[in-house]
VOPAGU-2260 file (C-alpha; in pm, 1 decimal, decimal comma):
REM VOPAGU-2260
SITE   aa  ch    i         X         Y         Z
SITE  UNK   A    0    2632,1    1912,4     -10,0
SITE  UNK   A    1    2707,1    2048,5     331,6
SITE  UNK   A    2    2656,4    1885,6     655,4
SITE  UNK   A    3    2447,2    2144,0     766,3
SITE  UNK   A    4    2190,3    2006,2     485,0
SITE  UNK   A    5    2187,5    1640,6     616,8
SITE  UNK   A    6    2174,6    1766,1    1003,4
SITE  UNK   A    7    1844,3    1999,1     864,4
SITE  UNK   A    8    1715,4    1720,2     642,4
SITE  UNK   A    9    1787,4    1446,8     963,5
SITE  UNK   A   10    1533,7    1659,2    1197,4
SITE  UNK   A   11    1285,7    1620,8     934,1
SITE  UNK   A   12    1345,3    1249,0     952,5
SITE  UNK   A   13    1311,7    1302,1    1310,8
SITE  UNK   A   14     958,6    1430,2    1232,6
SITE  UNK   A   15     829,5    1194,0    1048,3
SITE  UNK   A   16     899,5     890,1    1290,8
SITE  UNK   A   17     534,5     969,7    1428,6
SITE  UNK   A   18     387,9     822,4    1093,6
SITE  UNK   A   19     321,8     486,1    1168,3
SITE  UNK   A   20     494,5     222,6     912,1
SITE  UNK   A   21     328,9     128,2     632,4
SITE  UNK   A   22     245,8    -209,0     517,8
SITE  UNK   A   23     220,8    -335,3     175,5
SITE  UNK   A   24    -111,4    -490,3      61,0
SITE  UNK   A   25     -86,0    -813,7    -177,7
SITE  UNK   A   26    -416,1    -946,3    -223,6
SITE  UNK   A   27    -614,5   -1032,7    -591,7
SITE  UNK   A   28    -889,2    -813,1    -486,3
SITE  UNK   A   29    -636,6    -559,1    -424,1
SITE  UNK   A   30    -411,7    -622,6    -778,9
SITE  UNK   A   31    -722,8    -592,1    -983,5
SITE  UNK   A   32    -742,9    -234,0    -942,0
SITE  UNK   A   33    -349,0    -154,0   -1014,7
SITE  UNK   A   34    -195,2     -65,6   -1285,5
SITE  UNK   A   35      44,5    -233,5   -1524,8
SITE  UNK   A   36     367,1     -91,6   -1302,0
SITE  UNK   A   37     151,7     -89,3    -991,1
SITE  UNK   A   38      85,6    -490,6   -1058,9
SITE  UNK   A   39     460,7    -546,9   -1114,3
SITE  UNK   A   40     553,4    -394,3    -850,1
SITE  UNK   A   41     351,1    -615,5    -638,7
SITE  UNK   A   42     434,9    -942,9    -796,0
SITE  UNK   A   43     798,0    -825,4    -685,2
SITE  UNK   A   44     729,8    -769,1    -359,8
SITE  UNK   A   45     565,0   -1121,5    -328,7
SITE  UNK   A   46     877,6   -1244,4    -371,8
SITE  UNK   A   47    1050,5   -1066,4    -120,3
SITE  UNK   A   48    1147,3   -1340,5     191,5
SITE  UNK   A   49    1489,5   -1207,9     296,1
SITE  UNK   A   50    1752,0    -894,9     407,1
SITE  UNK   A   51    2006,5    -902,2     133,5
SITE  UNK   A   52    2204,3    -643,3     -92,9
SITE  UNK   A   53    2013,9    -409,9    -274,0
SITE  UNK   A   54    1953,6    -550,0    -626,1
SITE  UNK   A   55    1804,3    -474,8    -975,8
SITE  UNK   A   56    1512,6    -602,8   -1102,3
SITE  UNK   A   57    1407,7    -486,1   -1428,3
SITE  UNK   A   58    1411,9    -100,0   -1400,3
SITE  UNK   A   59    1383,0     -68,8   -1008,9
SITE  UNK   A   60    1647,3    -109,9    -772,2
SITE  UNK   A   61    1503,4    -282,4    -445,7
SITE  UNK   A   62    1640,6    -204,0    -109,9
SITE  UNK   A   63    1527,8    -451,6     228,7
SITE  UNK   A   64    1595,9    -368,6     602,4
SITE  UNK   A   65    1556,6    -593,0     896,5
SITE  UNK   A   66    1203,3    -475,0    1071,6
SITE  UNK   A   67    1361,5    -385,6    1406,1
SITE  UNK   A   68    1313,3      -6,2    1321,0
SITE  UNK   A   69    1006,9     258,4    1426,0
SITE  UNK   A   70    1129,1     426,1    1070,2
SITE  UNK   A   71    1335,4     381,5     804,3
SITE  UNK   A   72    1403,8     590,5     543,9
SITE  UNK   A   73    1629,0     656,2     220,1
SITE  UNK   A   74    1736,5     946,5      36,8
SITE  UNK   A   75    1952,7     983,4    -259,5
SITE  UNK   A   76    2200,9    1180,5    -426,8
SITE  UNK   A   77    2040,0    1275,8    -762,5
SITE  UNK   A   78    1749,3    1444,9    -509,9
SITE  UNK   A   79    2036,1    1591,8    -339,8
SITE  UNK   A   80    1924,0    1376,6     -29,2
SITE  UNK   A   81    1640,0    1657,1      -2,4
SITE  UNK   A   82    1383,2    1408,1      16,0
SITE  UNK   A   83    1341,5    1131,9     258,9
SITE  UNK   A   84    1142,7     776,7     130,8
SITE  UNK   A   85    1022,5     571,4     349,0
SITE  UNK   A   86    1036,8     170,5     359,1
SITE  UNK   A   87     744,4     -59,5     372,5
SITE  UNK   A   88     655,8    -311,3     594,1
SITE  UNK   A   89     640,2    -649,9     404,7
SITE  UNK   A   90     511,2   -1008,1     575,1
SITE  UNK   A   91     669,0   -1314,5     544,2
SITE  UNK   A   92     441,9   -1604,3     502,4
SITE  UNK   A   93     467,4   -1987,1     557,9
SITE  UNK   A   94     256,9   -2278,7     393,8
SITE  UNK   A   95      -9,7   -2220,9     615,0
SITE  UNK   A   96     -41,1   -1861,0     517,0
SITE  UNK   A   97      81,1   -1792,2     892,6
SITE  UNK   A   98     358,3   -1493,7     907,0
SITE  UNK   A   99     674,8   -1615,6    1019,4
SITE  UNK   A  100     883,1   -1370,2     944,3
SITE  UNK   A  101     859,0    -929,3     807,1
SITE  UNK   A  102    1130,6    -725,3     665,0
SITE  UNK   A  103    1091,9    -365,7     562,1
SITE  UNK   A  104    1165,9    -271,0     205,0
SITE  UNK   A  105    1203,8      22,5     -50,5
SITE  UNK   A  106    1143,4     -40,2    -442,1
SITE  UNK   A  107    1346,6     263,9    -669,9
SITE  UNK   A  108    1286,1     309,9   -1046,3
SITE  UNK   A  109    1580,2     408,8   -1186,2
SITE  UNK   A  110    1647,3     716,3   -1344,6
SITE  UNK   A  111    1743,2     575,2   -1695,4
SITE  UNK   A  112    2053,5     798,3   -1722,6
SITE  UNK   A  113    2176,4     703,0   -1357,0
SITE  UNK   A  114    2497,0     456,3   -1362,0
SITE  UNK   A  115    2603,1     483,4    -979,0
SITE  UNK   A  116    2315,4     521,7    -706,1
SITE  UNK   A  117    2474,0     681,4    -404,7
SITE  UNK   A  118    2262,1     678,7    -121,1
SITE  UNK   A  119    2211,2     688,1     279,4
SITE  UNK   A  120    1985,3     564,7     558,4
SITE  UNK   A  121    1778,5     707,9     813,5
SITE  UNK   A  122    1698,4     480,2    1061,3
SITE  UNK   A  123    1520,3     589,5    1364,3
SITE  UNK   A  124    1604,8     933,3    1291,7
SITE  UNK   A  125    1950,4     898,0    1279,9
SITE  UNK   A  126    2190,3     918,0     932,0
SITE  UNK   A  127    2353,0     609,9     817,5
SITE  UNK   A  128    2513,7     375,4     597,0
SITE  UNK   A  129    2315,5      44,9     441,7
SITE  UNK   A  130    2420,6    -268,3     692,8
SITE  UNK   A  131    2339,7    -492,8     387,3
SITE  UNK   A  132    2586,9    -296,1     113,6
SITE  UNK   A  133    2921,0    -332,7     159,6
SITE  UNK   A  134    3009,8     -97,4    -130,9
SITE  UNK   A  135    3069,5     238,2      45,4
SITE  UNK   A  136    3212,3     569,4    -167,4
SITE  UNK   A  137    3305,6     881,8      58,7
SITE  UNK   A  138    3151,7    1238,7     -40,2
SITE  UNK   A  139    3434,8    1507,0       8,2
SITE  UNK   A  140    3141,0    1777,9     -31,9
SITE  UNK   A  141    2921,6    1647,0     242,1
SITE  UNK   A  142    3181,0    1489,3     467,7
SITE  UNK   A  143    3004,2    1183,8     526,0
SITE  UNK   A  144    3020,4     786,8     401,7
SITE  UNK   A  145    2771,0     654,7     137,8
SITE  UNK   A  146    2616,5     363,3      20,4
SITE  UNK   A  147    2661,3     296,5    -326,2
SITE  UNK   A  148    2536,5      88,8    -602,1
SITE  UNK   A  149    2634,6       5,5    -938,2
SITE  UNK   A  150    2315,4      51,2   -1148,0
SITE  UNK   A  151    2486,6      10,3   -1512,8
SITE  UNK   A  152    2270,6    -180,3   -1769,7
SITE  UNK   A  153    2149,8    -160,2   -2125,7
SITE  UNK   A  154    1888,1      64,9   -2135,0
SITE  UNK   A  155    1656,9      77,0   -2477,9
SITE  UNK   A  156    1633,5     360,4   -2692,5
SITE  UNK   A  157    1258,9     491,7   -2636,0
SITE  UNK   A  158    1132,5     810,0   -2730,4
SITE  UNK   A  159    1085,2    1037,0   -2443,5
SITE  UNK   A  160    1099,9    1377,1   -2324,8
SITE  UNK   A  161    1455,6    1448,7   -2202,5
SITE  UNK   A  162    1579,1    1628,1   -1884,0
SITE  UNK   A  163    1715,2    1928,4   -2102,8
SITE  UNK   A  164    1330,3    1954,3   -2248,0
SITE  UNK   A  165    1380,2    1824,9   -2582,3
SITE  UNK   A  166    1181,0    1532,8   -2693,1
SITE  UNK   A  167    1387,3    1252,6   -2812,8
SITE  UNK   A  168    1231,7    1051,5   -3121,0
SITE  UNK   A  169    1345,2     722,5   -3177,1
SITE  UNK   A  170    1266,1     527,4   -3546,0
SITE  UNK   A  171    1377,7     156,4   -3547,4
SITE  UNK   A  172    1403,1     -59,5   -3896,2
SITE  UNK   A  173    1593,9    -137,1   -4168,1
SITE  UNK   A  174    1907,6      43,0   -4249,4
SITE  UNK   A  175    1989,9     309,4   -4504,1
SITE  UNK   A  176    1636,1     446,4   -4556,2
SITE  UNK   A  177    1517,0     796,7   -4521,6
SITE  UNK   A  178    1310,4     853,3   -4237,4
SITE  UNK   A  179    1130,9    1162,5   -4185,0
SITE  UNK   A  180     953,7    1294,5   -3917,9
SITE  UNK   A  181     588,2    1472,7   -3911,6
SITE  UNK   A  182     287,7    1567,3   -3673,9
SITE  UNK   A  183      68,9    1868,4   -3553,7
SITE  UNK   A  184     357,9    2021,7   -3467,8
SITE  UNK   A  185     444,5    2039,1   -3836,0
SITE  UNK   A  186     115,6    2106,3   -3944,2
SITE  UNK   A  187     163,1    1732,6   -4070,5
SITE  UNK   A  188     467,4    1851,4   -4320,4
SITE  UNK   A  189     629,6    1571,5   -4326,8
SITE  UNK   A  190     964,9    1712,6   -4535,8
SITE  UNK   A  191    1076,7    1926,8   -4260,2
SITE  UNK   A  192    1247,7    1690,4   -4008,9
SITE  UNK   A  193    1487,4    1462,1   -4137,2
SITE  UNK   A  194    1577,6    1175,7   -3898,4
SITE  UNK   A  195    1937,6    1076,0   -3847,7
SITE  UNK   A  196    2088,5     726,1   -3862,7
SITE  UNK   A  197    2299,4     707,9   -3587,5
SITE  UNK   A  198    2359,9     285,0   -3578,8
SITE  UNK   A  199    2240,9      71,9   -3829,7
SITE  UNK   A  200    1849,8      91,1   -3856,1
SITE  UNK   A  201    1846,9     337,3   -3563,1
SITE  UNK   A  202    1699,1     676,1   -3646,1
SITE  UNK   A  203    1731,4    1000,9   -3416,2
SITE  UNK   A  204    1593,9    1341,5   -3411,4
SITE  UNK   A  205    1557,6    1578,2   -3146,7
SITE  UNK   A  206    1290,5    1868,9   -3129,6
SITE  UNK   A  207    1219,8    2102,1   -2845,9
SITE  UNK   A  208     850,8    2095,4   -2786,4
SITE  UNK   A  209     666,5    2273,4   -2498,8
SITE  UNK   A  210     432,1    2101,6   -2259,1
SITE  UNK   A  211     102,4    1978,4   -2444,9
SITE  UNK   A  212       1,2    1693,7   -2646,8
SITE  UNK   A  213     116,3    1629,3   -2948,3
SITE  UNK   A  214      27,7    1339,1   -3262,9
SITE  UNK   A  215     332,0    1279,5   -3480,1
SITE  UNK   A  216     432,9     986,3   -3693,5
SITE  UNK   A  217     717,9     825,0   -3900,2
SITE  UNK   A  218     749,6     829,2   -4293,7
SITE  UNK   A  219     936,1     604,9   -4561,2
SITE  UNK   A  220     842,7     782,5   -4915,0
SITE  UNK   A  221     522,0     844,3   -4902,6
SITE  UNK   A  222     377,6     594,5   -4620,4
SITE  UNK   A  223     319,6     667,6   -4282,9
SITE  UNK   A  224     445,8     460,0   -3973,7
SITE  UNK   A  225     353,3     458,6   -3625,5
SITE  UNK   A  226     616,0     508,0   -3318,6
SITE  UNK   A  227     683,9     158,9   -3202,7
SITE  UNK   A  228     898,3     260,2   -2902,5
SITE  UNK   A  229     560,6     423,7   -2790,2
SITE  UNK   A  230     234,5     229,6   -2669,4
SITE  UNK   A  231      49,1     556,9   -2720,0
SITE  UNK   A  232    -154,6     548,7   -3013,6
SITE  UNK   A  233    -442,2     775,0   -3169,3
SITE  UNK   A  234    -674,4     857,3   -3452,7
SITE  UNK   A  235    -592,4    1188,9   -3683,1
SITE  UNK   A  236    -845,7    1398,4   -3784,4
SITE  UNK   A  237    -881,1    1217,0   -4185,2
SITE  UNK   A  238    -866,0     860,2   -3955,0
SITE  UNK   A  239    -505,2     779,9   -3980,1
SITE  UNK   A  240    -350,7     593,7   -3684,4
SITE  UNK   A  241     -91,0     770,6   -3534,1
SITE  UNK   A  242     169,8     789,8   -3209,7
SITE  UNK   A  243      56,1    1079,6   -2966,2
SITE  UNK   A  244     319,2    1182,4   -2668,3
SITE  UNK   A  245     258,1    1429,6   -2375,2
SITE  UNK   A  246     498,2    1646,8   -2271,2
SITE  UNK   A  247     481,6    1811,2   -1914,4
């Protein structure tokens, strides 16, 4: 990336220092109406009482800043830095439920196939490096010093639409059998898609489906089986219960 593109993308920081900071609500009234991820997500952010490191947490990576700042904001490499985030304000609170202390604070979810988060600051309107990271990597294409994280972990094998558009199905259970795989994409044939082992009770098999809706489920012989990597479930048209997936 050229400097020219974090100079353009800076005055846009510059901009946005007129929003006023934003501070996180964390009440029961409030975590009654979240969702599952929203909920979380707030339950982390309780625990939030210090500046330190960035560091993992399940899938999301949480960044804090000391609240000294008008603005801060983040942008990464995997958006090309072409979007700026901005932290939240987060209060500190002592036994008496009297604040003694705020910090602000940015919560990522990983992009499963990310390894190494690379990353910058924009604090005030002005480019720079995390003062809580010491891990720094330098970008030859943009000229400039980054912060950098380590985000390697064991990620489980879910099916899920991939970034080149194919739709990853993933069959879990003994090993050795024949799974196959069938839906309304099939017409519910069943004998087209073959799954393939790839580890011991691990079955593949990757389809390219365009955006829609689609039912599809798992067979062993002549019985069907549901998608246990996938919550998502459904009723087929002769009452069967099946796995559904959207694709957008």
């Amino acid at each position: 990336m050229k400097k020219s593109s974090f100079l353009f993308t800076a005055i846009l920081s510059g901009l946005m220092l007129f929003s006023p900071a934003l501070t996180f609500a964390d009440s029961k009234d409030v975590k009654q109406n979240l969702t599952e991820e929203e909920a979380y997500i707030a339950d982390l952010v309780s625990t939030l009482n210090e500046v330190k490191a960035p560091f993992i947490h399940g899938d999301y990576l949480v960044f804090t800043a000391k609240n000294n700042a008008r603005h801060i904001g983040i942008a990464f490499d995997f958006e090309r830095y072409t979007k700026i985030h901005s932290f939240k304000i987060h209060n500190v609170y002592d036994m008496d439920f009297n604040v003694r202390d705020s910090l602000q604070f940015y919560i990522l979810k990983l992009p499963k196939e990310s390894r190494v988060i690379n990353y910058r600051l924009i604090i005030d309107g002005l480019w720079t490096t995390d003062p809580t990271n010491t891990n720094k990597a330098y970008s030859e294409e943009a000229g400039v010093v980054l912060s950098q994280v380590n985000v390697t972990r064991s990620v489980p094998l879910v099916t899920e639409k991939k970034s080149d558009g194919y739709v990853h199905f993933i069959y879990k259970g003994d090993k050795g059998q024949q799974i196959r795989l069938g839906g309304d994409f099939t017409n519910w044939d069943s004998w087209i898609y073959q799954m393939t082992e790839i580890q011991p009770g691990l079955y593949e098999c990757e389809l390219p489906l365009p955006p829609g809706t689609y039912l599809y489920a798992y067979y062993n012989g002549m019985t069907s089986m549901v998608d246990k990597t996938n919550p998502n479930r459904c009723y087929t048209n002769d009452g069967k219960v099946a796995s559904s997936i959207t694709v957008r």
